[in-house]
Structure formats: C-alpha cells, structure tokens
N, C-alpha and C positions, 0 to 999 in steps of 0.2 A: 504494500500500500504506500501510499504516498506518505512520508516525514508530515508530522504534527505542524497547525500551523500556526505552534508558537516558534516554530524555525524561520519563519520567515522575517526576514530584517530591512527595516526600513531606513532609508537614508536621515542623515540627522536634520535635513533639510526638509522633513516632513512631520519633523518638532514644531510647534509654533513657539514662534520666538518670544522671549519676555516673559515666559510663563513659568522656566524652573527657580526662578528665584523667589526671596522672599517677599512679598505684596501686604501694604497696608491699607485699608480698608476705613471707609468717612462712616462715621452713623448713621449716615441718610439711606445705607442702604436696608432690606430687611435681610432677618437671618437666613432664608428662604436664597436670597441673592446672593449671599456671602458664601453659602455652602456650595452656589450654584458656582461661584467661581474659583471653590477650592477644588469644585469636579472637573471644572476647565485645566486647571494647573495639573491635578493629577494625572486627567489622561494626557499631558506631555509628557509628563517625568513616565506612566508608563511605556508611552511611544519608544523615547529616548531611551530605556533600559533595555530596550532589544537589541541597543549595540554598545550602551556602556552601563555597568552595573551601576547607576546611582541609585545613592538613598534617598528614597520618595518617605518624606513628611510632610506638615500639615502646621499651620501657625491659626492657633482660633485666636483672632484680635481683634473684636469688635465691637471695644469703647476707645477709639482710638484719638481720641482730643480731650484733654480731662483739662479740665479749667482751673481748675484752683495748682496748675501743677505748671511751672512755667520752662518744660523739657518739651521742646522737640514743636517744630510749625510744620501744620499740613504732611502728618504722617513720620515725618523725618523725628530721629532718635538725638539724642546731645549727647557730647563728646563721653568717652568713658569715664567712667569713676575711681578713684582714684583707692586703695586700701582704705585710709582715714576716711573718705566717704562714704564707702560699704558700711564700716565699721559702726560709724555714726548710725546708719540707717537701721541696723541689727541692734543697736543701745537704744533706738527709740522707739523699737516694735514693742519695746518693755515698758511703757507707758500707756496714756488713756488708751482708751479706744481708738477716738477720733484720728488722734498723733498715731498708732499704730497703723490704722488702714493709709494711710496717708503716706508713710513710709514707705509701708511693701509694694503702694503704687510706682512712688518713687526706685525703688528695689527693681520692679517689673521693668520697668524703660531702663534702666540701669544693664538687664543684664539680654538686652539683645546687642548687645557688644562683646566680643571674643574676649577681650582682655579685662570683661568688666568681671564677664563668666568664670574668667581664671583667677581673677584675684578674688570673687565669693566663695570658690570651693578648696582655697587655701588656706584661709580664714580661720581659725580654730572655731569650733563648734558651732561653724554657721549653716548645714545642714541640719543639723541639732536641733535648732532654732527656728529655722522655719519651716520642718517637719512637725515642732512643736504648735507651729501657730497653723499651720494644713489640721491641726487634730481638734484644734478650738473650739467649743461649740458656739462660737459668735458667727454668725452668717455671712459678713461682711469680711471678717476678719481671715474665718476659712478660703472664702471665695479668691481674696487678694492673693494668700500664702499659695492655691491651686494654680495661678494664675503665674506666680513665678518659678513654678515647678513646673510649668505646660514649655514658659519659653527655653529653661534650662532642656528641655527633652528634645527642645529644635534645634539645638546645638549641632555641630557637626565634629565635632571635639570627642571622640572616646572618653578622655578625663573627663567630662562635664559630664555625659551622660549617664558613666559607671560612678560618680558623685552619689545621683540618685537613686541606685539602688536601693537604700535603705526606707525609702518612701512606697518602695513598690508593693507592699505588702497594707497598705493603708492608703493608698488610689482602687487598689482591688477590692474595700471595704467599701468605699464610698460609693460602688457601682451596685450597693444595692440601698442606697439612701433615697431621701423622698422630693431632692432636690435635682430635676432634668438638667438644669444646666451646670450642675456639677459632674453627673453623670458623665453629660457627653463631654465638658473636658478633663474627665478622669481619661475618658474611654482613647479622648487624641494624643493624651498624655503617654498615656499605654502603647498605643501605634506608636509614636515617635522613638519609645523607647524599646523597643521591641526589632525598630528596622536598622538598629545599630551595630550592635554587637552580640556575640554568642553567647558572653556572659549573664546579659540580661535574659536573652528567653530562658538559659538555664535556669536563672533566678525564678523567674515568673510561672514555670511548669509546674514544680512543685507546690508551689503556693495557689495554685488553683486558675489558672486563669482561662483556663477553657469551659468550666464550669460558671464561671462567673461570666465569661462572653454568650453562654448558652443563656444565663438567664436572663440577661438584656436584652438577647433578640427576642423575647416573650414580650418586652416591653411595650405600651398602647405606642409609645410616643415615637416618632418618625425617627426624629433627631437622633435619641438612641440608639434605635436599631440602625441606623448609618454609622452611628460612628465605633459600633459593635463590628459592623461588617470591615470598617476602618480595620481597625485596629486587629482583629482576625487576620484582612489579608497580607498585613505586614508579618504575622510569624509566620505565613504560609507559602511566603518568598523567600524564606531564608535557603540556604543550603541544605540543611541540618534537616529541613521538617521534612523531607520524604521519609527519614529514619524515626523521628522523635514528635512529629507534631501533627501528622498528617492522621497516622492512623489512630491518634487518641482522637482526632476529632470526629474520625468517620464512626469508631465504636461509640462516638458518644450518639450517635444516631442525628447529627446534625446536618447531615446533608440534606434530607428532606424538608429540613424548620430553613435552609440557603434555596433552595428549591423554591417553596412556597413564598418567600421574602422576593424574589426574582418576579415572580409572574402575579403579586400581588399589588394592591393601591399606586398602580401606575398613575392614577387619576390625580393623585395627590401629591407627586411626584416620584421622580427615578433618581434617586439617591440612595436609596437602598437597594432597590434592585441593580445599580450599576455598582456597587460595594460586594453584592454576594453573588453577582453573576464571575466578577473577577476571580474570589474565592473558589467556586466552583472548577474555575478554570485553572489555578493554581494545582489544585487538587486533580484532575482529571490528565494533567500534563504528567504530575508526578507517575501516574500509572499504578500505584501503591494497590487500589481496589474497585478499578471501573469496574468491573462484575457485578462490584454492588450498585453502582451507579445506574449501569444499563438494566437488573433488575429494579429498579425502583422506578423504573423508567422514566428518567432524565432526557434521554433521546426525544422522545414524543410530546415532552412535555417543552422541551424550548422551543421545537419545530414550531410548535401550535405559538406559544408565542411569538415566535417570528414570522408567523404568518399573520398574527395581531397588527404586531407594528408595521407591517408592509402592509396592511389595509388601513391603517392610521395616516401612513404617509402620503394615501393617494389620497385623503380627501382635505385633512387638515394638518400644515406645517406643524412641526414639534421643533420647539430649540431643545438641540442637544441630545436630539434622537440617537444620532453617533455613539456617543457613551455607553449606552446601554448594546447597542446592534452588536458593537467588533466585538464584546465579550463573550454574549451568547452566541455567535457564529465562529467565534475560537472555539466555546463548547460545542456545539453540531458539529464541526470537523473534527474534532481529536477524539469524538466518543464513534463518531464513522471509522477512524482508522483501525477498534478494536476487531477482532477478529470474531469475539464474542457476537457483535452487534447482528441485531437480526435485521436484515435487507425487511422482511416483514411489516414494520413498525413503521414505513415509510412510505408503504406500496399504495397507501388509500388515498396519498393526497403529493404524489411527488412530483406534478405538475402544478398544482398551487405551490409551493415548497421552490420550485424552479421559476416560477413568477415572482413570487416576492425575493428572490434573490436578485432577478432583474430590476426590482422597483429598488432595492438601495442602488446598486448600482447608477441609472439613472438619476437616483436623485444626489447622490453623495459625490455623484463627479462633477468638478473636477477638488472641490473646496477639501474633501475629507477624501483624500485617494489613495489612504491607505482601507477604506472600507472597501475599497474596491477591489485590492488585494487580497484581503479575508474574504471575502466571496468567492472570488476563483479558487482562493484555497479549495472554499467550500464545495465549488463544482467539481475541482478536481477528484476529492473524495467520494464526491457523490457516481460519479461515473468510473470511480476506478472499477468497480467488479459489479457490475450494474447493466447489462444489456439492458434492458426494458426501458430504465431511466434516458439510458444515451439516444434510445430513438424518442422518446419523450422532448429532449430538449433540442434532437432533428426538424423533431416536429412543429415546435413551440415559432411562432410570429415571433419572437424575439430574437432567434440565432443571428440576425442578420447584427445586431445589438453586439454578439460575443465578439464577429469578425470584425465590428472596426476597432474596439480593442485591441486588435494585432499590429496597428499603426502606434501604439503608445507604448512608447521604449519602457518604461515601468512593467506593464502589464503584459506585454507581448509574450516571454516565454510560458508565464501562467496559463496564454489564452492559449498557445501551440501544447500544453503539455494535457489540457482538457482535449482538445480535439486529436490526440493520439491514444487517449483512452476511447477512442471512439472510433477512432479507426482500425485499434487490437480488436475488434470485436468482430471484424469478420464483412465477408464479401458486402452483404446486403448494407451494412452499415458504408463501408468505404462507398460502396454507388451512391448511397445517398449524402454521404457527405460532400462525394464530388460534385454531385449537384447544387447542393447547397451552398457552399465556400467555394467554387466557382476557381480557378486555377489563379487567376490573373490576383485575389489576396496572396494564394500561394507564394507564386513568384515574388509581390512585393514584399514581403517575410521574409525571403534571401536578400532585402537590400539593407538589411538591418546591422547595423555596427555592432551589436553586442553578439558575442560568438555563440555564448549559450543558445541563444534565442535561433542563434541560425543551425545549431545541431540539433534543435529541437525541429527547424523545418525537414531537416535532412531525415528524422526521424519518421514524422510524419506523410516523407515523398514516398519512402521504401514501404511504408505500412499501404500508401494507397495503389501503390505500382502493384506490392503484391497480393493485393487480396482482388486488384479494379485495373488491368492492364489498360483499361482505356483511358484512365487517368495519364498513364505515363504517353501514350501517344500524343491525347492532348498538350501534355507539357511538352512535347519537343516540338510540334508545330508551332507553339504559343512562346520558340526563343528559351525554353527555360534550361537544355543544357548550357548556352552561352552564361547564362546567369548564374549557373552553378561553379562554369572555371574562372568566374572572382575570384574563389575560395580556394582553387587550387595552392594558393601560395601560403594558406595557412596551415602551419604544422599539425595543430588540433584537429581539423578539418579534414584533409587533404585524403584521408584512407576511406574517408565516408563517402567525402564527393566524388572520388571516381571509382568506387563501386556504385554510387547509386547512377552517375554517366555511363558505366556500362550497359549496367541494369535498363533506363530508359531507352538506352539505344536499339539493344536488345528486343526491348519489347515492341517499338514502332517498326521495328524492322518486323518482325514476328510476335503477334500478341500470343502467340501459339507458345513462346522459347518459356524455357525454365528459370521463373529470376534466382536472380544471385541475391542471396541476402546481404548484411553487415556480419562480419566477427564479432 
C-alpha cells in the first residue's frame, strides 16, 4: 500500500508566515476569537513540523492592557527585570491582597522575557512561592500565580520549564475545580509543558494525567474539552508515546469519548473536534492498535463526517473549515493503508466519498494546497486495491478535475501515482483510462522538470502500453517517443525511457508483439 500520509512533506513555504511566533492579543476580541487564532497558529506550527520538529505551544493572554500597571504599550513587554526586581516583586506577594495580585501581574509581564525567566528560577525559593500563592484559596490571587506558571510553561528554555515540575502535581488538581477558566489554563499549562521534555511526561504519567484529561473531556464546557484535546495531543507527539502513552490511552477506552468529540457540536464550533481529530491521528500513525480502531469503526464514522463537511461547503462558507478537513482525511488514509481494513465499510457510498473529496479540492485550491495534497493522498489509498472504486472515479464528471492537477508541479506526481493505481488494474481499466486522460495530458507530464513526476509518467506509459496497445500507437503518432528522448540524458531515467521506446515502437509496428516490460 501506499506510505501513510503523514509522510508527506510540505515545503516550509506552505507555513503561513507570522504565525509561529509568539502573538499578543487586545481585549476587544472574544475568547471564541482568541482560540480561533491560537487554531490558526497551531495549524502552522503543525504544517511546519512535517519538516522540522518544533515545539508547538500555546500562550492564553487575554487581558493584555492592565491599566493600573505602566509595563509595556499596545501589547509590547518592558525591558527585563533585573534580580532586585524579581526579588522585590516575591517580598511583596507577602503583603495585602491588593499589593499581592498587583505584583504577580507585574511578575506575569516580567517573565515573558528569557533573562527575566532565568533570573526567577535562580532565585532561592521562588518556585516555593509562587506554587505557594497557585495553592491560595483567594480567586484573584490563585488566578495571577496560574497565570505566571502558564507563561513560564511557554518558555523554550528546558531550565524554565523543568523549574516547574514541582507544580505539576497541583495544575493536575485544579483540572477538577469548579472554576473553567482555570481549568483551561491549567489544561495549556499542561500542553506546554508536556511538549518539552521527556522528563516532564515522565513526571506527569505517574501522577495521573491521562485520567485527569479523561475526565475533562466529560466536561459540559467547550473550552475545556479543547484545551483537554490540547494538551493530550502534545504527549501524543512525543517520541516516547508509541511505547509509554499511546497504549495507556487506548486501554483507557478513550478513543471513542476522541471519536464522539470529533463528529460532535460542530454547530458550536470546531475547536474541539480539530484538537481530537489530531489526537486521533497521532494515534492511528503510531500503529500501536488500529485493530481496535477499525473495530470500533473509526473508518465509517469520519467518512460520514467528511461527507458532512463537503455538503456544508457546497452551500455555506465555513472559516476555517481546513483545520478540521486535513486531520480527518490524514485519518481516512492511514486507517485505509491497514490491511485489517474492510474494502466493505466503504462500498455503500464510495462515490459520494469520491465527491466530497473533489469539493475540498475545488474549494481549498489554490489558498490551503496542502489540502489538496491530503486528498490525493487520500485517493491514492482509496484506489490502491480497489477495482470497483477506480472505475467509480473513471466514471465520476469530475476526473477531468484530477487531470488538470497534472499541470501543478506540487500535485502532479500524486495525480500520476493515482492514475497508475488505475491502470494496474487491468485491460478494461487502461481503455478506459485512455479514453478519458486523452494522450496529449500524457505527453505534457513528460515536460515536467521534477524527475519523480516524470518516472511516474514512465510508469504509467508501460502500465497502458501493456495492458491497451493502442495506447502506445497513439502515442507515437501523437510525437511522444520524441518526447521521451529528452530524458535520455538523465541517468535516473534513461533504462526506463528506452525500454519503454522500445516497447512503443514495438507495438505501432505490431500491436500483435510481446511488450517488454521494466526491471
């Protein structure tokens, strides 16, 4: 079968720029907004890790103008703090109330500065201290002390964030507290600190954290259950968790409560379901126990939702439909590559299925084209051992839709490695495909610069010569051996292209002769 199509790697030029760093946020917007644009940044940072491992965190900052506090205009931060000023600031948390919260705000803006971070967690006992005032039962006072434990967690510092280790056992408490937006920035707290280092998840297993993410996804509130599904899919990208994290989560029977979170209150937003469609997919790449997946039937159940959202799209736009698509279309393809998978489970509706594949497409090109990418994945798998399906998508008014695709350097070897699953299948398929794809795409698929792309045509010429000899007539009338000794002078090339020259010749001379295949 076709490699999973979490192999597939996109240029870094298909990051939106601006968006892996860190972003401050005015009040004027709602939290609804806020979250919407930490799901913009995130799907960069996870664009961008298909070709370099960075740490995808998450900064909740949204009081970000405090008036009584004369640090930082219009989002920007003031210069670092000095020792004696940390210091001061941890001497006055020891006071009223009022002078306490006041501090730890000052504290807060303080330590999104690297040197400000370094000189708090050197301090003697000032982890101590402000783990002491996170434990407070004052609301305001708690809330602050959370709030400079969340920025210390977005740290990129190893030191700063193994700092906080000793808090992770009391962010894990408060995730069953009666206060939501503690919760959820307990829960980003936890992500942050969870996509750092191996120390931390070691820390965090024992002490229960997957039990604790379980019971938050029960949760009524939205919020939470996103920032569960957060914080989940950062241990679930670590290295480690196909051995240590994957399978506690599957025995804890939570794939179906990620299931059901997926294909539920879209109405109300996809923040959640774009949070545990990803988990899903973490989990389903690892391989650890899709058996169980594909009995639980995961397969049938996204299909159907992605047959949702492609009926969503054709009557009313959605921002940010994207987000949700590429993850459950990474899940359809990597649960198709299992061997387990029953062709079965797809036969009642695999021309709808091959429609709404077509409607992302169409609609996501040219803005989101790495969705366009994940779909061919998609097709690919769908027709790799699929007769029925391949004359299905022969058949579908839309093929003409796959072959202009063959003009776009991105997409082109995808589109040539679909239509060679189509043409393994034998005579009847190759006629109809020569009918359909028409020679003259052919031929311009040999004028293509990426050599891949052109050994996948070479692939494709010998699949139709041999199973549809009149294909290969038409191609030498139609100039295409000339088009093929371009290629002669490439080294990679050069044993395919003149066997498949032979071959053609071979055959317009005599559709009767015996082709020569490749080595």
């Amino acid at each position: 079968r076709a490699p999973p199509p979490a192999a597939v790697m996109l240029s870094p030029g298909s990051v939106p720029s601006g968006l892996a760093g860190r972003r401050t946020w005015r009040r004027s917007c709602t939290a609804e907004e806020l979250r919407a644009r930490r799901r913009e940044c995130e799907a960069a940072l996870r664009s961008a890790r298909r070709l370099q491992q960075l740490v995808s965190k998450r900064l909740l900052q949204e009081d970000v103008l405090i008036d009584d506090i004369s640090i930082g205009t219009g989002g920007g931060t003031t210069a670092p703090f000095s020792e004696q000023e940390v210091s001061e600031l941890l001497r006055n948390s020891h006071k009223g109330t009022e002078e306490r919260v006041k501090s730890l705000r000052r504290l807060r803006w303080a330590l999104q500065h690297k040197e400000t971070q370094q000189t708090f967690i050197r301090l003697e006992s000032s982890m101590r201290i402000l783990i002491g005032l996170f434990t407070s039962n004052l609301a305001d006072l708690q809330m602050e002390a959370a709030r400079c434990l969340h920025e210390l967690s977005y740290s990129e510092d190893p030191e700063v964030v193994e700092a906080c280790l000793p808090a992770t056992s009391y962010l894990l408490t408060y995730l069953s507290g009666h206060s939501t937006t503690l919760t959820e920035l307990c829960l980003y707290t936890l992500g942050n600190l969870a996509a750092e280092t191996k120390i931390v998840k070691k820390h965090l297993l024992p002490q229960g954290i997957i039990p604790a993410l379980a019971s938050c996804m029960q949760s009524p509130h939205l919020a939470v259950q996103e920032g569960a599904g957060y914080a989940l899919s950062q241990l679930l990208q670590s290295k480690e968790a196909t051995e240590e994290i994957i399978p506690l989560v599957l025995d804890s029977g939570l794939s179906q409560q990620m299931l059901r979170l997926v294909c539920s209150n879209l109405d109300q937003g996809m923040g959640v379901a774009v949070e545990f469609s990803w988990c899903l997919h973490y989990i389903i790449c690892s391989r650890v126990n899709n058996s169980l997946l594909i009995s639980q039937r995961t397969l049938p159940t996204l299909v159907r939702l992605l047959l949702a959202l492609a009926s969503t799209m054709t009557t009313t736009p959605v921002e940010g439909l994207e987000l949700l698509v590429c993850p459950v279309v990474r899940c359809v393809s990597n649960l198709l590559a299992e061997e387990e998978t029953c062709g079965g489970e797809l036969q009642a509706e695999p021309e709808c299925l091959l429609r709404a594949v077509f409607v992302f497409i169409r609609n996501f090109l040219p803005k989101h084209f790495f969705i366009v990418q994940e779909c061919l994945w998609l097709l690919n798998n769908l027709t790799a051992d699929d007769p029925t399906l391949c004359s299905v998508l022969l058949g579908l008014d839309l093929f003409p839709s796959l072959l202009q695709l063959l003009h776009c350097q991105k997409a082109s070897e995808l589109v040539l490695t679909v239509l060679c699953n189509i043409a393994a299948k034998g005579p009847a398929h190759c006629q109809a495909l020569h009918q359909k794809a028409r020679l003259p795409s052919l031929l311009g698929a040999l004028t293509l610069s990426d050599a891949q792309a052109v050994n996948q045509v070479l692939e494709l010429a010998h699949l139709l010569f041999l199973h549809w000899p009149e294909a290969a007539i038409d191609f030498v009338d139609q100039s295409g051996l000339q088009a093929l000794e371009h290629h002669q002078g490439n080294p990679q090339l050069q044993e395919k292209v003149e066997a498949l020259i032979r071959m053609a010749s071979q055959l317009a001379a005599s559709p009767q002769a015996c082709p020569q295949g490749f080595n």
